[in-house]
N, C-alpha and C positions, 0 to 999 in steps of 0.2 A: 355570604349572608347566613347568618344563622335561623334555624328554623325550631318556635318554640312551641309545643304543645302546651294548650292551658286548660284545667280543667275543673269546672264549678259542677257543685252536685247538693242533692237532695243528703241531711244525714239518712245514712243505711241502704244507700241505694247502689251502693261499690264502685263508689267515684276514683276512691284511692285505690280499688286495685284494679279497677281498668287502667289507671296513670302508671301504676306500679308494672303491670303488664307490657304497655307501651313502650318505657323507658329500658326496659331488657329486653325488647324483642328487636329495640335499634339501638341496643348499646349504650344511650345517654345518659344524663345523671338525670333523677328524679331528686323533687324539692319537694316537701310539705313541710312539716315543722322543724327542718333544718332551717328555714329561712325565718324561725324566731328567735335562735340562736344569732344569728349573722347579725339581724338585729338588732338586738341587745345589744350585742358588742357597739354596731355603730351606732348606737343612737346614746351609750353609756349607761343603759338601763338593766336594772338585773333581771337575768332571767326567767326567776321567777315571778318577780314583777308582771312582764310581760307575758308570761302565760297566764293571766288570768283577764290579759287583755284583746287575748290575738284572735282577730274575726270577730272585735264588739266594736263596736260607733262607740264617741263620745256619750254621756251622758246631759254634757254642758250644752243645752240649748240656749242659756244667752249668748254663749261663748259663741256659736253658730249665727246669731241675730247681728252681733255688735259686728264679727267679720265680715257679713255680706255671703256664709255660708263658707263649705272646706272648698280651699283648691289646691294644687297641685305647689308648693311651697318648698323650698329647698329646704336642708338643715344647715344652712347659715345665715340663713335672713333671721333679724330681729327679733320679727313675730315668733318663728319658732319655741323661742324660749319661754312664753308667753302660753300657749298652747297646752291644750288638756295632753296627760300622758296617751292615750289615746290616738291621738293625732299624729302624736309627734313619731310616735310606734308607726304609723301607716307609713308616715311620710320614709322615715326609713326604712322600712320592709320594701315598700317601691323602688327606693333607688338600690337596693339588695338582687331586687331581683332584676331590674333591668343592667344592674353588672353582671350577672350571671347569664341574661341574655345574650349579652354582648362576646362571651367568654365563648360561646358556642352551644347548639343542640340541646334542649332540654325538655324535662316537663314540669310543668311548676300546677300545685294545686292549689283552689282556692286563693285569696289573698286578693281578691279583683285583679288578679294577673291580666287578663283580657284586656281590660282597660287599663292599667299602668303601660302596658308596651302597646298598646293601639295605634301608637304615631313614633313608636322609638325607631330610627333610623337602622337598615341593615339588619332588621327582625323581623321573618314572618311569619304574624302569629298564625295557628288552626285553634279556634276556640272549641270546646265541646262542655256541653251542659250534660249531668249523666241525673237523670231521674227513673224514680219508679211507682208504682202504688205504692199507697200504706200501708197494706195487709202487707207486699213483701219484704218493705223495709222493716216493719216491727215484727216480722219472724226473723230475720235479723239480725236484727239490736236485741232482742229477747235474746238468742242464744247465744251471740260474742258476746252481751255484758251480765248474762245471766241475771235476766228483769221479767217482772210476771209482764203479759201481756198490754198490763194498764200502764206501767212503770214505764214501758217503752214507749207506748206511743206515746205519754207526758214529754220524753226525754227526744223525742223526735219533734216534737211539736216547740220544743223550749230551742232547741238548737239551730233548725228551721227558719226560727224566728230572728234570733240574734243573727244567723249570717244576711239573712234578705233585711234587716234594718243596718249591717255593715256594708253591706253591697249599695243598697240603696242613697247610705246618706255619701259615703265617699265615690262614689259615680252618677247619682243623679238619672241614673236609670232606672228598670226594676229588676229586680234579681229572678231568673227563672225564667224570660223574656225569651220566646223562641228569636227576635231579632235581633238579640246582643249577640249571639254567637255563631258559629260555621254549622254547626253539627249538634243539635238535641235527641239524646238515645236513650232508651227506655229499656234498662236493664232487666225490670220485670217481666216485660214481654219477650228478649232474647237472649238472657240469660247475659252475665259477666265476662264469662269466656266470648261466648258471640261477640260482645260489643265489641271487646278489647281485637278481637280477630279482624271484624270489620274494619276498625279503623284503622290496623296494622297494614291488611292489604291496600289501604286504600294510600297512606302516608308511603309507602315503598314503591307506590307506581313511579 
């Protein structure tokens, strides 16, 4: 059985390198924006296309109404073709990652990973949500993307917003939901190193 760490986060709260942490301290392969690459390829979309897509909901709210809402829809049925780029982008990012699941060990970020392998056969997930205050995430985002102080917390607040409106509308949950996941850690109170330490010792038990 493979054993997948998945990890949703706050931007600026060092969701990726707690994951980045994790996946070298057991060896595994770490996924973040490799898996819009993978993609692209199988969904036949370009990839810069799809970066301008990855981690947004549709737009199309009829398109939401007429279907009865997203569900979990392969890339061969009908409808697919029919589907905002959007959708069609999710639906294959999912079956992306739950082959990479299947493949063995890993950590995959973001993507509603949690919930795409929630019931996949022979995977057990550990979800962990990595958040922190806003004063620590916009010191930084202020100094990785060299932003005044106002610049970042806009740019935390715009990003924020787009993944909890992609988590939300393709799972039907809320995003940042201490009940969706294993494990909620607060970076700002013990520090990145701490967290990634923590949850090292605990996955090696």
């Amino acid at each position: 059985m493979s054993r997948v760490i998945t990890v949703g986060r706050q931007f600026g709260s060092g969701g990726r390198d707690v994951g980045q942490k994790i996946a070298a301290a057991l060896n595994i392969p770490y996924y973040d924006k490799e898996l819009v690459e993978k993609a692209a390829e199988k969904s036949n979309m370009s990839s810069e296309a799809v970066k301008e897509i990855d981690e947004r909901a549709t737009n199309s709210l009829l398109y939401s109404i007429v279907t009865g809402g997203f569900g979990m829809k392969g890339l061969n049925t009908p409808l697919f073709y029919e589907m905002p780029m959007n959708d069609k982008f999710f639906i294959a990012q999912s079956e992306v990652i739950k082959e990479l699941a299947r493949e063995g060990d890993c950590v995959v970020v973001g993507r509603c990973a949690d919930y795409v392998l929630e019931n996949e056969e022979n995977v057990d997930v550990f979800s962990l949500f990595v958040y922190a205050p806003l004063e620590f995430r916009t010191m930084r985002v202020a100094r990785d993307l060299k932003l005044t102080e106002n610049r970042a917390k806009e740019h935390i607040q715009k990003t924020d917003k787009q993944r909890r409106t992609y988590y939300d509308y393709y799972t039907s949950r809320s995003w940042g939901n201490m009940t969706n996941y294993d494990l909620c850690i607060n970076t700002g109170k013990i520090g990145i190193d701490n967290a990634a330490e923590l949850i090292i010792s605990y996955l090696k038990k």
